[in-house]
C-alpha positions in Angstrom: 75.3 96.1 99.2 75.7 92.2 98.5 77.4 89.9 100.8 79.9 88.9 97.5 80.4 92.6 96.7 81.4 93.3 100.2 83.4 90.3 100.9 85.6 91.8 97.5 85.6 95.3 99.0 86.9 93.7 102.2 89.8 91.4 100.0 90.9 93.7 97.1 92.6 91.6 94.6 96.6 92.5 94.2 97.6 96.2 93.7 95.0 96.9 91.8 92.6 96.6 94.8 94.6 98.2 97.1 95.5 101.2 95.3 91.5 101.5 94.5 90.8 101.5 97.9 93.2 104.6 98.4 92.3 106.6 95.7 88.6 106.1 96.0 88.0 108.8 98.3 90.3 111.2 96.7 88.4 111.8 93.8 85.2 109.6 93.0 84.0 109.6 96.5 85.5 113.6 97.5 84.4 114.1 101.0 84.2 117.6 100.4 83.5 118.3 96.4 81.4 114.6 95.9 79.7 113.7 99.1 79.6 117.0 100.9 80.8 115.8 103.8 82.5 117.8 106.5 81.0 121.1 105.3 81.6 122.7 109.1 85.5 122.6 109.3 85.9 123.2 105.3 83.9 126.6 104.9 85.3 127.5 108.8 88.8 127.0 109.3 89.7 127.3 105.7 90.7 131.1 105.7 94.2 130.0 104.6 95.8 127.3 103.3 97.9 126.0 106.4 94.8 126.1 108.5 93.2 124.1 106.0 96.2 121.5 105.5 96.7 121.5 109.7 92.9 120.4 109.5 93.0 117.8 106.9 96.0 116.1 108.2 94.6 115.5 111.3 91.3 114.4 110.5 93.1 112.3 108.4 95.0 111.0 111.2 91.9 110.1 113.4 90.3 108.7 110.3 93.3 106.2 110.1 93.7 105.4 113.4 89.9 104.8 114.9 89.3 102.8 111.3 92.3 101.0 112.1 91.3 99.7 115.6 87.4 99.8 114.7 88.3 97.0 112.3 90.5 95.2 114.8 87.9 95.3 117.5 84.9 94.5 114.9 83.9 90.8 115.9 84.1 91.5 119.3 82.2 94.7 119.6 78.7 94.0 119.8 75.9 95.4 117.4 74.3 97.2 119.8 76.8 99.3 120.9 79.0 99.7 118.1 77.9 103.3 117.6 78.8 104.3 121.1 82.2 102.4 120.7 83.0 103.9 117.3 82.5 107.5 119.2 84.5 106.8 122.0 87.5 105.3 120.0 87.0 108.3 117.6 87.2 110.6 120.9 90.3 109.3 121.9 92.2 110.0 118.9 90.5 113.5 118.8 92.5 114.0 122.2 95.8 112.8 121.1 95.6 115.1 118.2 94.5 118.4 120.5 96.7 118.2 123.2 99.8 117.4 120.1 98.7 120.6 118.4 98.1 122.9 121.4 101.9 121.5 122.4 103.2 122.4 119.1 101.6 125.9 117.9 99.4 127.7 120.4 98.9 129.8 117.0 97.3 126.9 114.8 95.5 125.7 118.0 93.9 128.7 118.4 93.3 129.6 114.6 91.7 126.2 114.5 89.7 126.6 117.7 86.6 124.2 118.7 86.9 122.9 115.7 89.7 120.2 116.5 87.4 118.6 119.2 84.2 118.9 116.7 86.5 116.1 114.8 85.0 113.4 117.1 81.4 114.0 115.4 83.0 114.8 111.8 80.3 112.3 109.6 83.6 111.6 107.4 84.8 109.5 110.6 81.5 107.9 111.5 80.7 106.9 108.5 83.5 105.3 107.3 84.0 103.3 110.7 80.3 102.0 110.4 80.8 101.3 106.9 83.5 100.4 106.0 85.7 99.9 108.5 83.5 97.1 111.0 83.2 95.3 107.9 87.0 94.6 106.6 90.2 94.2 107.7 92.9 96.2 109.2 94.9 96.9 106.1 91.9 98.0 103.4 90.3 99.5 106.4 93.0 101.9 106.3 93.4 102.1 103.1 90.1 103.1 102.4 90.4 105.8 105.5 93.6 107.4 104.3 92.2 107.8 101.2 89.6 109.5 102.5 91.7 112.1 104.6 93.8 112.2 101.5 90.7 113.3 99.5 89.1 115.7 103.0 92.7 117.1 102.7 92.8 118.1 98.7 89.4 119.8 99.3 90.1 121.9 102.3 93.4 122.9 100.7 91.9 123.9 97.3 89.4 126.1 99.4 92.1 127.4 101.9 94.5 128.1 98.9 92.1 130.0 97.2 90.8 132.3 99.8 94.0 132.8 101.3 95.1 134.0 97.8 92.6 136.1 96.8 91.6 137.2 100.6 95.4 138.3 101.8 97.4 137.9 98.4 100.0 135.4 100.3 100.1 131.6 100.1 101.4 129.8 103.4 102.0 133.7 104.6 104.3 134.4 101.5 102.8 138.0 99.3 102.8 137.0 96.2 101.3 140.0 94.2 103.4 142.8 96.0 102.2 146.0 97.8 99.6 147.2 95.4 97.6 144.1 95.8 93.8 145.0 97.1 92.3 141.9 99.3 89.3 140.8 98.5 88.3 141.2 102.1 85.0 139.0 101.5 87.6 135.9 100.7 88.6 135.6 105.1 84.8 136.0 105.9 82.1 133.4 106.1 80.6 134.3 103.0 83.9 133.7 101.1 83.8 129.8 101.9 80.5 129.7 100.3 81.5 131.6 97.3 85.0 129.4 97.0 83.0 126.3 97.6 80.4 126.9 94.9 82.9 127.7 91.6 84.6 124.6 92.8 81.6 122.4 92.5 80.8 124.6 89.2 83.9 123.9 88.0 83.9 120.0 88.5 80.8 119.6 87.6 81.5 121.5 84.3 84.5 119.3 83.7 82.5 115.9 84.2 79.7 117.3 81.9 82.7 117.7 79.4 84.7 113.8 80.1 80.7 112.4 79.2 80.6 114.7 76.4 84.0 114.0 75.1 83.2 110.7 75.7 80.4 109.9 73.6 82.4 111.5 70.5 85.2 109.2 71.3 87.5 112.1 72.0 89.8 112.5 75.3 90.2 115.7 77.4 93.5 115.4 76.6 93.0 115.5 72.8 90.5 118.1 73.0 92.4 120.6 75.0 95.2 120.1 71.9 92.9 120.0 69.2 94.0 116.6 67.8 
C-alpha cells in the first residue's frame, strides 16, 4: 500500500469517507463470507441465533475499543513491540467483556464457553489493529473496526439463524413451524456449520457471478429480477 493511499485511508474525505470506512467490512471485506476470518467462533458457537449475535456484539466491542486505543497509543508504542502491545490491549478488553457476560447470563456464558477468552487471538482483532488501526486516527480507526464487528456480526447471525431454524424450528427460542416440525438434528452439530457455511458462500458467490453478468449487458439486478 502507498504512503498517499494510506494517508487517504487515514483522512477520509467528508461523509463519503467516513461512511466507506464503516460499511467496508460489512460487505466488500465480510470477515466471515469474504475474508474467512474468524472461522472458530462462526461454525462453533453459532447453533442459534442469540449465541451467534451475543458473539458478534462482543467481538465487535473489543474490535472497537483495542482499535480505538491502539490508534491513540500508535506513535508512542514502539515497532518492536507493537505486536505484544496490540495482544495485551486486546486481552484486556477480552476480560471486561467475560466477567460482563458471566455477570449477566450464566446461560450465554456457558453456551458460549472458551470461546469468549479465544476473542483475544481472533485474527479479525489483530489484523485490523496492525493494519489499520496503528496507522490512522482515533475516529476512522473505529470506524473501520465497527464496521468490521458490524460485518463479523451479519455473518454469524445469518449462520446462527439458519441452523437454529432448520436444527430446532425456533428463532431466538420462539417455534415457528408448530409441533409436527422434524429438526434437522445435523443443523446443532458440527457438521451443520459447515454445511450452513458453504450454501452461503454458494449463494454469494452465485449472486456476484450474476451483478458481473448483469453488468456487462447493462442490466441491474433490480431490473432483471422484474423483467424490465
Amino acid at each position: 500500500m502507498s504512503h498517499d493511499h494510506a494517508q487517504g485511508a487515514g483522512a477520509p474525505a467528508g461523509i463519503t469517507g467516513a461512511w466507506e470506512q464503516l460499511t467496508e467490512g460489512v460487505w466488500k471485506q465480510n470477515p466471515v463470507f469474504v475474508m474467512m476470518l474468524g472461522m472458530c467462533p462462526a461454525l462453533a458457537v453459532t447453533v442459534s441465533a442469540i449465541n451467534a449475535l451475543s458473539m458478534g456484539v462482543a467481538t465487535t466491542f473489543v474490535l472497537v475499543a483495542s482499535c480505538a486505543l491502539v490508534s491513540l497509543l500508535r506513535r508512542l508504542v514502539p515497532k518492536e513491540v507493537r505486536i505484544a502491545t496490540y495482544i495485551v490491549i486486546i486481552a484486556t478488553f477480552v476480560t471486561v467483556v467475560d466477567y460482563t457476560i458471566q455477570a449477566v447470563s450464566l446461560k450465554l456464558y456457558e453456551a458460549l464457553g472458551a470461546f469468549i477468552q479465544l476473542i483475544v487471538v481472533n485474527c479479525i482483532i489483530l489484523g485490523r489493529a496492525e493494519a489499520h488501526a496503528s496507522k490512522n486516527p482515533p475516529l476512522p480507526a473505529m470506524l473501520n473496526a465497527l464496521g468490521m464487528g458490524a460485518g463479523f456480526t451479519l455473518g454469524l447471525f445469518a449462520l446462527g439463524a439458519v441452523r437454529e431454524i432448520l436444527g430446532a424450528g425456533t428463532l431466538f427460542g420462539v417455534a415457528l413451524f408448530g409441533a409436527q416440525f422434524q429438526p434437522w438434528v445435523v443443523m446443532v452439530l458440527p457438521p451443520g456449520g459447515f454445511f450452513v457455511l458453504g450454501s452461503w458462500l454458494l449463494f454469494f458467490a452465485w449472486w456476484e457471478k450474476r451483478k458481473r453478468r448483469l453488468a456487462a449487458t447493462g442490466a441491474t439486478p433490480a431490473s432483471a429480477a422484474t423483467g424490465a
